[in-house]
N, C-alpha and C positions, 0 to 999 in steps of 0.2 A: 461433599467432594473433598478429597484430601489436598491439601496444599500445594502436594509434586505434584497435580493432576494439571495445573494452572502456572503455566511459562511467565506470560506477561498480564497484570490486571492493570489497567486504567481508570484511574477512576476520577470524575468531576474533574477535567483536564479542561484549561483553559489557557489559552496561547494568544495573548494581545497587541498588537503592534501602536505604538504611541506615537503618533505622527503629527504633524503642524496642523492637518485638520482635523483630527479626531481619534480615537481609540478606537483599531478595527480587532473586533472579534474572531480570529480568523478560526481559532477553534475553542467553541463554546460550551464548558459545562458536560463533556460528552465523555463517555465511560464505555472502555472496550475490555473483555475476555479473549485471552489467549490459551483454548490449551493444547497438551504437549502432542504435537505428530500433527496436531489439525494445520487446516488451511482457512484462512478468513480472509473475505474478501471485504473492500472497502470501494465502495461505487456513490457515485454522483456526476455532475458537472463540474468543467471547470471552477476552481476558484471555492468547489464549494468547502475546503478545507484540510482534504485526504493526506496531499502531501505535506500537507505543515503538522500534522498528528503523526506521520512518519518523522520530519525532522525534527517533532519536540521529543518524542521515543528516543534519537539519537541526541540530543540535548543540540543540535546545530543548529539552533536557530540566531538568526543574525541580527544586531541591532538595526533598527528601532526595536524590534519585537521580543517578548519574553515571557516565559511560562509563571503566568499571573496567579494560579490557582491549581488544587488537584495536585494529585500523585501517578507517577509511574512507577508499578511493582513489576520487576523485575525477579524471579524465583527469591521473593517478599523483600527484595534489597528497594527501595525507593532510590530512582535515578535521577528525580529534582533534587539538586544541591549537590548533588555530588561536585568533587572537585575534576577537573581536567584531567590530572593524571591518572586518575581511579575511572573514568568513562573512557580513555584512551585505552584501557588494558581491556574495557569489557569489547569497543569497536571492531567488529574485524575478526574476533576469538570470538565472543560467546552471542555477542548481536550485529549480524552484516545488513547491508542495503546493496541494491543494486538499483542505479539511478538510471534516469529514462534513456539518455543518451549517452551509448558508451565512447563517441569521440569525443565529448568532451570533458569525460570521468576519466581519460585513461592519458597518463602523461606522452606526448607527441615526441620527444627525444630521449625515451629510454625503451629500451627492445619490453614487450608485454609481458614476456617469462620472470623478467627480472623486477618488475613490480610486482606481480604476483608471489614471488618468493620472497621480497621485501617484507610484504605482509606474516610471513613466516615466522622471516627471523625476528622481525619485531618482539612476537609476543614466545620466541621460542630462543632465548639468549644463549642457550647452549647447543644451540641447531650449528651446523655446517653448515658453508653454503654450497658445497658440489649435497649434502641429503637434501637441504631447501629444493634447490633443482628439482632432483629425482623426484621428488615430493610432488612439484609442479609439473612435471612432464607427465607421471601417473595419474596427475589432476585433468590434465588436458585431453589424454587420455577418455577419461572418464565422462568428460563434457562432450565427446565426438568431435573434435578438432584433428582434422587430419593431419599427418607429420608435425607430430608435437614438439621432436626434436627442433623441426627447423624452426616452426611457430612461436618456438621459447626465444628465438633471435631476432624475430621479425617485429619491426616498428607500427607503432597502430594503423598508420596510413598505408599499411599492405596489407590490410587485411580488409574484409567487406564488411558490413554491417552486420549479419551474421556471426563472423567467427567473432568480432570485437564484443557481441552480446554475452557469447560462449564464454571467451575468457572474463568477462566481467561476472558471468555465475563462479567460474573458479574461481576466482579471486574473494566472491564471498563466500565460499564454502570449504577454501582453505584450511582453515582451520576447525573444521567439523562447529556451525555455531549452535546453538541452542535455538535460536530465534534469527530466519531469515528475512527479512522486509524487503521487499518488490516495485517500485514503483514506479508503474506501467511500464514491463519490460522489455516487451513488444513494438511499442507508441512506433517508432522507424522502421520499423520490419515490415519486408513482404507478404502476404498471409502464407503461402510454404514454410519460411525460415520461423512466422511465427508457429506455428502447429509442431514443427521441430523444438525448438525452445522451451517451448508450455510442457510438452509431453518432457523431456528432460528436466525441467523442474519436480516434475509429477513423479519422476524413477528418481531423483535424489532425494526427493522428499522423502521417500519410503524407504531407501536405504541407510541413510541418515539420521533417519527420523526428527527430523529439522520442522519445528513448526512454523508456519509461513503466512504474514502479510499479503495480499496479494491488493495493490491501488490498483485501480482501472474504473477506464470510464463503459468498458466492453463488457456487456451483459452477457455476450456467452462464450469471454471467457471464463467468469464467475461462475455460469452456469456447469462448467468444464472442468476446472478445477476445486469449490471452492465447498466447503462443507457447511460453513456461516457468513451471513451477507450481514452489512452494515451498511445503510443505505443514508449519507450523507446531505443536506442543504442548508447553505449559507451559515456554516459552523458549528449546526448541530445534527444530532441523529434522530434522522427520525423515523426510520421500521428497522430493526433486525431480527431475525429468524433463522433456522438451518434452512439451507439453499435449497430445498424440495419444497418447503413451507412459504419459503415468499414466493418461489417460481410460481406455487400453485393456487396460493392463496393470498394475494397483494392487498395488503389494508389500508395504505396511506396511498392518498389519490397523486402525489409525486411520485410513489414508485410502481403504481398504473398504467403513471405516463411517461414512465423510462421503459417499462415491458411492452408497451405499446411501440415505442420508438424503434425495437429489432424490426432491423427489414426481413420478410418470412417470402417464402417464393423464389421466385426465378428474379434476374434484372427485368426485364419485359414488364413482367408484372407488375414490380412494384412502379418501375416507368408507368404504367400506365393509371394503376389508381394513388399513384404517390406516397410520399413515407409522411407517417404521422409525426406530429412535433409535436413539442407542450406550450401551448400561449405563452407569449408574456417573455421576461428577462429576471435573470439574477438579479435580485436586490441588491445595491449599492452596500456594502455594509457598514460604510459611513454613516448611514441614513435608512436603517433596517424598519418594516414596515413594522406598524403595531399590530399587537397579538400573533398572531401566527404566520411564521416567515414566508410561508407558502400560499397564503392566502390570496394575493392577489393574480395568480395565476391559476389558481384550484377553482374549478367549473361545479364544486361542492359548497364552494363558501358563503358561508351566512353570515348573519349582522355581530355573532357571537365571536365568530373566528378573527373578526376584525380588533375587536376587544383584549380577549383572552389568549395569552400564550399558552398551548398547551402541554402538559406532561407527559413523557413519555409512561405509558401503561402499561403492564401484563394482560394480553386478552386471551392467555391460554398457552401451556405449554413451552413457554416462553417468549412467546412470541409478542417481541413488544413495537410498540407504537406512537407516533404526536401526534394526536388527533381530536379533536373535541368531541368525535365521533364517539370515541371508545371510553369519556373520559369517568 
């Protein structure tokens, strides 16, 4: 593969939080592929780490916690150590994020137009600000925000949940980025405004050609959007494959029991023979189980799995796995 082929590489990234009781792993050892126009999705449960691998990407993560190990390549620039001002020029221009909740990403006493073209002029010092405008009104435009004029004046608190999601996509695709990050962008939406939203990411993506992150704990949006799944628990990865490959062939008995979890059918039905769960509770990562993180919940587990952590494997075509199964 050539080097342009490949946006973001991850590699052995470990993000540790140093607390009064212990050192939590929030992201262990885990190594992601980004390449250029694709969409990758990043699925688990809460907690199991997805959004702290989006905010060590963005280098924001907050004390106590700190990127302990591992590299972020960036079109081969390594974005551990960079300095502040040098990740401030990439934020925004060549790598955005749009965070789960846009009331409270979006500043409450400045009209949404004029943070959006904030963004502009930031990284565009010889920008106007009546072209920033026009820039943003076209963006708006673009995002299907109705009367973008008026919209560029209105405060976030006039708008629904909806439009404040919209202009939170313009705002990071402002600046045409290379790399957009998602993280769960849906999570408040109604399911309408979500299937408007998803399919508009899915038309920018293509026009753009903006490679995209997608967090979520929603399996079929992943299945809807995403072309490789990264299948996350308690801060490491443990299956990923192209999105047809795990839908169709699940090898790690954690992401068995997340494809099991889609509710399939009618309400009725599933009312009636109930929705399946996965035993058991997220390990503490205070006090992470021995051998295999999954293990005490996995209806697969043997006296080995208790023991032995296992490695993630190639069991073909790339499709890789944690399993002692495969090992």
């Amino acid at each position: 593969m050539k080097p342009s082929d490949t946006v973001l590489e991850i590699n052995h990234l470990q993000t540790y939080f140093y607390t009064d009781k212990g050192v939590v792993p929030a992201v262990d050892d885990i190594s992601i592929s980004v390449k250029k126009g694709k969409i990758i999705g990043i699925v688990g449960e809460s907690g199991c780490g997805k959004s702290m691998t989006s905010l060590s990407i963005m280098q924001l993560i907050a004390s106590p916690g700190k990127i302990a190990g591992g590299e972020i390549l960036f079109q081969n620039k390594n974005l551990v150590g960079l300095s502040k001002s040098e990740m401030r020029s990439l934020r925004g221009n060549e790598i955005s994020m749009i965070f789960q909740e846009p009331m409270t990403s979006l500043n409450p006493v400045y009209p949404v137009g004029k943070q959006v073209a904030e963004t502009l002029l930031l990284h565009n010092k010889t920008m106007q600000k009546e072209e920033a405008k026009q820039k943003v009104i076209d963006m708006f435009k673009m995002v299907g925000i109705p009367e973008p004029e008026r919209r560029y004046r209105a405060f976030p608190h006039q708008l629904s949940g909806g439009l404040r999601q919209r202009v939170m996509i313009a705002m990071a695709l402002i600046c045409r980025p290379k790399l957009l990050i998602a993280d769960e962008p849906t999570t408040a939406l109604d399911v309408t405004i979500e299937a408007q939203i998803l399919k508009l990411m899915k038309q920018l993506q293509e026009e753009i050609d903006t490679s995209i992150i997608m967090i979520t704990h929603n399996l079929g949006i992943v299945a809807e959007m995403c072309d490789y799944v990264y299948v996350m628990y308690a801060g490491k990865v443990m299956e990923h494959a192209d999105v047809f490959e795990l839908f169709d062939h699940p090898k790690h008995p954690y992401t068995e029991g997340l494809l099991k979890s889609i509710p399939r059918g009618n309400v009725q039905q599933n009312k009636k023979k109930g929705l399946y769960s996965i035993e058991g509770m997220v390990p503490n990562m205070l006090n992470l189980p021995k051998g295999c993180r999954f293990h005490p919940r996995c209806m697969y587990a043997e006296d080995a799995c208790r023991e032995i952590e296992p490695d993630l494997v190639d069991t073909g075509d790339g499709h890789m796995v944690r399993c002692i199964k495969y090992k």
